[in-house]
N, C-alpha and C positions, 0 to 999 in steps of 0.2 A: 504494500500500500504506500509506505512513505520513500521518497528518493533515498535509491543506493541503499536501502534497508538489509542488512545481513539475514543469513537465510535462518540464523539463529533464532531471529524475534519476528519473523515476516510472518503476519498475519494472512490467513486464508481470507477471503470474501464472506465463507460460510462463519466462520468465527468471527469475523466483525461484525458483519449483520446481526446474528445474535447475540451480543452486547450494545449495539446501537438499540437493539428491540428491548431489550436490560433495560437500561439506562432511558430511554422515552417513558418504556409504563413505567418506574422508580417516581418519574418527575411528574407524569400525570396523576400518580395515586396519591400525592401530596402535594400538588399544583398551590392551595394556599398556604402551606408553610414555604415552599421556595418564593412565593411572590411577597412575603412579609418583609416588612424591613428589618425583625430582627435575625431574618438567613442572609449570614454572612458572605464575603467574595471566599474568606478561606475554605467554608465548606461547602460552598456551589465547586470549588478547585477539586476538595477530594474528596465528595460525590459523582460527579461529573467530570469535569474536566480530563482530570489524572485518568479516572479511567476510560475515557473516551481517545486519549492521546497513547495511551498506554494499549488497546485495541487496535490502535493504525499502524504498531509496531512501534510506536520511539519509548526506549529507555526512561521512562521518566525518574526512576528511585536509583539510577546511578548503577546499578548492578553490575557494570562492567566496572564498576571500582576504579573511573577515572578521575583527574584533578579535575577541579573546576573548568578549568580553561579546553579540558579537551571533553568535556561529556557533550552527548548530545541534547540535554536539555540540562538548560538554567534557569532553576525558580528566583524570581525577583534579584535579575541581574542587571548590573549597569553595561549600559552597550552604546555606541555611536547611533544616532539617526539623525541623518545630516549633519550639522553642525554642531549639533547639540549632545552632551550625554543625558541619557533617561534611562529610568527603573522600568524596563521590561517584567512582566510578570512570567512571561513564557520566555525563552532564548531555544530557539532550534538549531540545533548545527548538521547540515550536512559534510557531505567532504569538501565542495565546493562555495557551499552558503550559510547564511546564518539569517534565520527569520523571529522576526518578535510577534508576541502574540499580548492583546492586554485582555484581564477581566472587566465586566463594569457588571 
């Protein structure tokens, strides 16, 4: 699913779909507790998020036991975008990119 994914963590289609389908009824069966303001961005992350990014194959919990700088995902990492530095909530690395992603 995700660029250059090693075949180690390469998710099937049939295994992602059944955790997209996971993860929709989860959020439909409790649609007013996620729409409250007291459901946080941390645990929309590791409800959903984590394991919806962790489903497309990327590493999120570091398992290859790399340093920061080489893992493929960075939780609230400071990264360039343009000219600017900013706290990314996501950091993707492929071998050739690196993509941010924010909560809201």
């Amino acid at each position: 699913m995700r660029p250059d994914s090693p075949a180690l963590h390469a998710p099937s289609c049939d295994t992602f779909r059944a955790e997209l389908d996971r993860l929709v009824e989860l959020f439909n069966r409790n649609l007013s507790l996620h729409k409250s303001p007291s459901y946080s961005e941390a645990r929309l992350r590791m409800d959903f998020l984590d394991p919806f990014f962790r489903a497309l194959g990327w590493d999120v919990e570091n398992k290859a036991g790399l340093i920061p700088q080489h893992r493929e995902v960075e939780i609230e990492s400071r990264t360039q975008v343009g000219s600017r530095q900013k706290r990314a909530d996501y950091l993707f690395r492929t071998k050739s990119n690196e993509l941010t992603g924010e909560t809201q």
